[in-house]
VEXVEX-903571 format. One record per residue (C-alpha): residue number from 1; residue in three letters; x, y, z. Coordinates in nm, 2 decimals. Example, Ala and Ser with C-alpha at 12.3 -4.5 7.8 and 13.67 -1.06 7.14 Angstrom:
BEGIN
i | aa | X | Y | Z
1 | Ala | 1.23 | -0.45 | 0.78
2 | Ser | 1.37 | -0.11 | 0.71
This chain:
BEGIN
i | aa | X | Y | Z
1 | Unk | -5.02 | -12.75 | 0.35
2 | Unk | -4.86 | -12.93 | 0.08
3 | Unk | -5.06 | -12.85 | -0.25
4 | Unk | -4.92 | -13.01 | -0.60
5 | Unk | -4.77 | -12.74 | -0.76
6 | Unk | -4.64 | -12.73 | -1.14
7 | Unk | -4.33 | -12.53 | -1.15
8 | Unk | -4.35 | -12.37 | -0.83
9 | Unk | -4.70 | -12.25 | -0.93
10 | Unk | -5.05 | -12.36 | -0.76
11 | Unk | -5.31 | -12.46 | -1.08
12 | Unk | -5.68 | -12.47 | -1.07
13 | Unk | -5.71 | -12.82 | -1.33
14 | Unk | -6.10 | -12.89 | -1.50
15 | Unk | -6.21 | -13.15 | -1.65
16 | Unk | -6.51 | -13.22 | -1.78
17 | Unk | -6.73 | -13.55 | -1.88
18 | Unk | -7.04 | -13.66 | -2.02
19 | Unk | -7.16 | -13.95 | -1.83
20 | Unk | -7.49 | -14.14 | -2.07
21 | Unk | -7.51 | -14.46 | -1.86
22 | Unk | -7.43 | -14.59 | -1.51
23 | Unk | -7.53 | -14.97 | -1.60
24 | Unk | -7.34 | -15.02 | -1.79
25 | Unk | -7.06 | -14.71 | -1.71
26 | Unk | -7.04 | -14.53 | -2.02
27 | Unk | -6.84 | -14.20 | -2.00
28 | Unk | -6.71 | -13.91 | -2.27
29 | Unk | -6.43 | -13.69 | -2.18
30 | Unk | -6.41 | -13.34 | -2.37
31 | Unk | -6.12 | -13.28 | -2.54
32 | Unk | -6.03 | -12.90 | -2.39
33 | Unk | -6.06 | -12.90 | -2.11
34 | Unk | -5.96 | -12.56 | -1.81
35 | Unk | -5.64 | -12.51 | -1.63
36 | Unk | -5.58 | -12.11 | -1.43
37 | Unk | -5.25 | -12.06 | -1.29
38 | Unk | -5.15 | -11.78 | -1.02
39 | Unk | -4.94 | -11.55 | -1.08
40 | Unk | -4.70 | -11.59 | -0.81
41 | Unk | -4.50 | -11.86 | -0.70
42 | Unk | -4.65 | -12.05 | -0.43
43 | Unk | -4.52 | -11.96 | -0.05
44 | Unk | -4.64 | -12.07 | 0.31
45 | Unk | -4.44 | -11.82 | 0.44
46 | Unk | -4.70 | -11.52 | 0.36
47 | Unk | -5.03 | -11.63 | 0.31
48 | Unk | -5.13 | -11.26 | 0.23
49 | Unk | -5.02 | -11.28 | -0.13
50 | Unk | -5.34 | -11.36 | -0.28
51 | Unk | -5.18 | -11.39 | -0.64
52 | Unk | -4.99 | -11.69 | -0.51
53 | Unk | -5.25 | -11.85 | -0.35
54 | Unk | -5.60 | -11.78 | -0.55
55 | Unk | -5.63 | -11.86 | -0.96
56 | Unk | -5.92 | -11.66 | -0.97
57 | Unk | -5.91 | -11.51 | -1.33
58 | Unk | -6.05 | -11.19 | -1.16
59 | Unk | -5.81 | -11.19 | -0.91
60 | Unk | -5.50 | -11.28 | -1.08
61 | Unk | -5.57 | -10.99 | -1.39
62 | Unk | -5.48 | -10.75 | -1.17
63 | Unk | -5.11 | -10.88 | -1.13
64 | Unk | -4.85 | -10.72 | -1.23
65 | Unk | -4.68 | -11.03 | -1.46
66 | Unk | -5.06 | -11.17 | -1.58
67 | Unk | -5.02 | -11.27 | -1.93
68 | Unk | -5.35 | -11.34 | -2.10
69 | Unk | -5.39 | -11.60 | -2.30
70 | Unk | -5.52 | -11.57 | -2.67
71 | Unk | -5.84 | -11.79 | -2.83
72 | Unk | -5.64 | -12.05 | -2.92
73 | Unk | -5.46 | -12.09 | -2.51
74 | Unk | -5.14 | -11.95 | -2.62
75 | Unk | -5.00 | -11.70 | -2.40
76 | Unk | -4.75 | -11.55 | -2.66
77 | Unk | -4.85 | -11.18 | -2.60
C-alpha cells in the first residue's frame, strides 16, 4: 500500500551484477544500470489509472505526457 515513490512517482529500479565466486564472495556491479518511471503520479484513490501504477515501457508510451528518453538517458526532447 505504501510503495517508495521518487517525487510522487512509482519507479521500476535494475540493477545488475556479475557474481564469479561464492567462496570467497566476489561480486561486479555494472555501471548503467535500468530505472522506468510511470507517467502519472502515484494514487490509491483510483487504482484504474494504469499509467500511475504500471512502468511498463509498452504501457506508459501510450500516455499522453511520455517523454522518451534519447541513447544517452536524457529525456530533453
Amino acid at each position: 500500500m505504501k510503495p517508495h515513490l521518487i517525487n510522487g512517482y512509482k519507479y521500476d529500479l535494475r540493477l545488475y551484477v556479475f557474481i564469479t565466486s561464492y567462496e570467497p564472495l566476489t561480486i561486479y556491479l555494472y555501471k548503467e544500470g535500468l530505472v522506468r518511471f510511470a507517467t502519472q503520479p502515484y494514487n490509491t484513490k483510483n487504482t484504474k489509472v494504469r499509467f500511475a501504477h504500471l512502468t511498463n515501457f509498452s504501457v506508459n508510451k501510450k500516455a499522453a505526457n511520455f517523454k522518451a528518453a534519447d541513447e544517452n538517458g536524457d529525456n530533453n526532447k
